[in-house]
N, C-alpha and C positions, 0 to 999 in steps of 0.2 A: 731132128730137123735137118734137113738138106741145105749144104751152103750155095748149092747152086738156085736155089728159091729166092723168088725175087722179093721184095716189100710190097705190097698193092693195096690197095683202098679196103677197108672193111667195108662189104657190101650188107651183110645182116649176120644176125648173130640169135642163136633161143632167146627168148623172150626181149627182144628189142626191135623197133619199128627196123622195115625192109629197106626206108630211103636212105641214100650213101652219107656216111659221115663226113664231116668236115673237110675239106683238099687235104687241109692239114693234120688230118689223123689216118695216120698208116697200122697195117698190123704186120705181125713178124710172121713168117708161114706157118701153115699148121704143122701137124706131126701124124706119120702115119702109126696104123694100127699097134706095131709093134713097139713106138714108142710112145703110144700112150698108156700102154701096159705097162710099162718102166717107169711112165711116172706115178702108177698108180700103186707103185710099189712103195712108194715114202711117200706119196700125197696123205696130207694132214686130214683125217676125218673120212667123209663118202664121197668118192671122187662119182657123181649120179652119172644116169643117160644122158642128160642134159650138159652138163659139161663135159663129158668123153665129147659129145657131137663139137661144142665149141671148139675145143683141141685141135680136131682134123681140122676144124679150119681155121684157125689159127691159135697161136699160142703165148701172142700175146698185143700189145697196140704200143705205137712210138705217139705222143700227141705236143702237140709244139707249147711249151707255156707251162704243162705237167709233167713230160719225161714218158719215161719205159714202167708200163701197164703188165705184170708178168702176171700169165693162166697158170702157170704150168708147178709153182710152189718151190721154182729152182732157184731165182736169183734174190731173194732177202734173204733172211736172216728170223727164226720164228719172233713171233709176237711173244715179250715177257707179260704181258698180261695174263693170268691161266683165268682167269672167267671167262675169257673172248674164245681161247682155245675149245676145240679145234677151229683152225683159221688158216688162211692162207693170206700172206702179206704179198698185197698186187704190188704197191707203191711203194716208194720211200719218195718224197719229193725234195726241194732244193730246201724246203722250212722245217725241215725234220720232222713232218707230219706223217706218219705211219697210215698208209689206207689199207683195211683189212679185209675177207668176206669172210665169214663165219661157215663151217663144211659139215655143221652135223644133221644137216638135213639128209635125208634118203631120196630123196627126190629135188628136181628143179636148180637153176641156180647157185649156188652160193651167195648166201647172206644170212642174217642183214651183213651191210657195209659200214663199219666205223673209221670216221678220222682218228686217230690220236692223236694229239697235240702234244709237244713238248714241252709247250711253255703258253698260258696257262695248262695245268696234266688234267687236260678235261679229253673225254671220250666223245666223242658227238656220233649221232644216229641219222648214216648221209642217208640211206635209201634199204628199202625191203630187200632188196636183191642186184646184184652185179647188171644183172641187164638194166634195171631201174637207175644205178650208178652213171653206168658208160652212156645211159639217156640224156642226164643232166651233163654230163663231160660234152658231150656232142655239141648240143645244145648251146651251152654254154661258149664252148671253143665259137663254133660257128657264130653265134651272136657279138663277136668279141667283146665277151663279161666275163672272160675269165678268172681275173683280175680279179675283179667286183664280186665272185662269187669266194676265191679264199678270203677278203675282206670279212662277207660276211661269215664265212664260219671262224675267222678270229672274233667277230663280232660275240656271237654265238656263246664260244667256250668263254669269254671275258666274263658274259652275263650269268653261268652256269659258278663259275668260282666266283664272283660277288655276289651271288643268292644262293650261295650252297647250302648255308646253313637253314634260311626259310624254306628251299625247296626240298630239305629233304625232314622237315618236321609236315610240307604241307603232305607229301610222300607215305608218309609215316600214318598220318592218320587216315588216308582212302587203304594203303594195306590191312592196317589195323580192323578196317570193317568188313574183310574178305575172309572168311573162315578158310578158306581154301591156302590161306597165306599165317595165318596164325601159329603155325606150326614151328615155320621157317624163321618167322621172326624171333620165339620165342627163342631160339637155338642162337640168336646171333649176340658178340657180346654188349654189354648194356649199354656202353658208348658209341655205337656203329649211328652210321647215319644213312638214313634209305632214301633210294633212287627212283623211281618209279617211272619207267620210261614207257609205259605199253602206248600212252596217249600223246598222239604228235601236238611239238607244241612249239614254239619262236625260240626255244635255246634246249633242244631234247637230247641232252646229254650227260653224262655223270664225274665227279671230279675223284679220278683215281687218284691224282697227287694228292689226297689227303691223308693216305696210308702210312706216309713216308717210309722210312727202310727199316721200322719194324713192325710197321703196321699191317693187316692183312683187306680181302679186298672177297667180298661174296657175290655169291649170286644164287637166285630163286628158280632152281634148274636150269632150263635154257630161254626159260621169258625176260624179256630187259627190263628184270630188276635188282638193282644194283645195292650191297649195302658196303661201307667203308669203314674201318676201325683204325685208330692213328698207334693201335699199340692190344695185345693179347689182354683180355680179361674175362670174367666170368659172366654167363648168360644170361638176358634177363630173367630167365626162369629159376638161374638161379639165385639173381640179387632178390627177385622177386620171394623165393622159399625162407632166405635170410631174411628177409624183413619182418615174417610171419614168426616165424621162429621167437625173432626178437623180442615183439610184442605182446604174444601172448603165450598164457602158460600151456604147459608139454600137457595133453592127455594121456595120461598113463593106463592101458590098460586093464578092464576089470582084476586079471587074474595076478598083477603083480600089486594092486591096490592092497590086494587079501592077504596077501605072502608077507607086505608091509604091516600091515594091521596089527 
């Protein structure tokens, strides 16, 4: 980035409308060729065509109310989340919420976009993709709601950690009738609790803080769904064999029945 570049208005960006943002959303300049190669040397995941394009022009957004919007994967610090990884942390804001985009896609974008929250440790599911993100940021700013829109995702994560335990039995059973997901389940251990984010919904997020520090935290490849264990145990498949075991007697083999005989 050149320090003789100046700040100027984000005029449009891949995948977001062309009309100008807010007065009060600026970006930092972009980066030429050369040093978007540099960053594509430790950029987290697939840095696409789509984001190489964003870069050149710019590299990152200042917005009044939210802070410093970083493209470029230099100025945070990674996500300890490893389900969300690979990701690139745009944000850190003044509430300690972590705004992420997810980089394993080969194409388009980066996303989705999650909040993390510190306090409730709920994950929330801001938008499909960064240009979809910076849409509502715009938006938002411009409307002056910006205010009113972290309300509601404090809203949001409150509602996700008082229904955690309902929403991830209701979770449990639409996976449960996916064959395509029975697999995964059965591998996970028997106290996990499942997230099931594919369908948008009024609080579409998952409560990582229930892992606590020695709990562990999955996920169903790269589709958002989430499962949470507060502590290592054995899978359902195999409390499942144990219970079998339990109940009913061992079939012994014809040829060792004979050898007993």
């Amino acid at each position: 980035m050149s320090s003789a570049d100046k700040v100027v208005p984000l005029k449009s960006a891949p995948g977001m409308s062309r009309s100008a943002l807010a007065p009060h959303m600026t970006t930092v300049p972009g980066l030429r060729a050369e040093a978007v190669q540099d960053v594509e040397a430790f950029y987290p995941g697939t840095l696409t065509r789509e984001m190489r394009a964003l870069l050149e022009r710019s590299s990152g957004l200042s917005s009044a109310g939210f802070g410093i919007i970083d493209f470029t994967a230099r100025w945070h610090p990674q996500e300890p989340i490893q389900v969300l990884r690979p990701c690139v942390t745009l944000a850190l804001d003044d509430e300690g919420r972590r705004w992420i985009g997810e980089t394993s896609r080969h194409q388009g974008l980066p996303g989705p976009i999650w909040c993390v929250l510190p306090e409730p440790a709920v994950a929330l599911y801001v938008s499909d993709d960064l240009g979809g993100f910076l849409s509502q940021l715009d938006e938002s700013t411009r409307q002056g709601r910006l205010a009113r829109w972290f309300r509601d995702l404090d809203r949001q994560a409150r509602s996700v950690w008082a229904y955690r335990q309902s929403l991830a039995r209701e979770s449990y059973e639409v996976c449960r009738q996916d064959p395509a997901l029975r697999g995964w389940l059965a591998e996970l251990p028997f106290d996990a609790q499942i997230y099931d984010l594919r369908t948008a919904s009024a609080a579409r997020g998952w409560p990582y803080g229930l892992a606590g520090p020695d709990g562990r935290c999955y996920r169903c490849g790269r589709l958002p769904i989430f499962a949470v264990a507060d502590s290592p145990s054995a899978s359902r498949w195999s409390r499942h064999m144990a219970r079998i075991a339990a109940t009913r007697d061992m079939v012994w083999p014809a040829v060792v029945t004979s050898l007993a005989a």
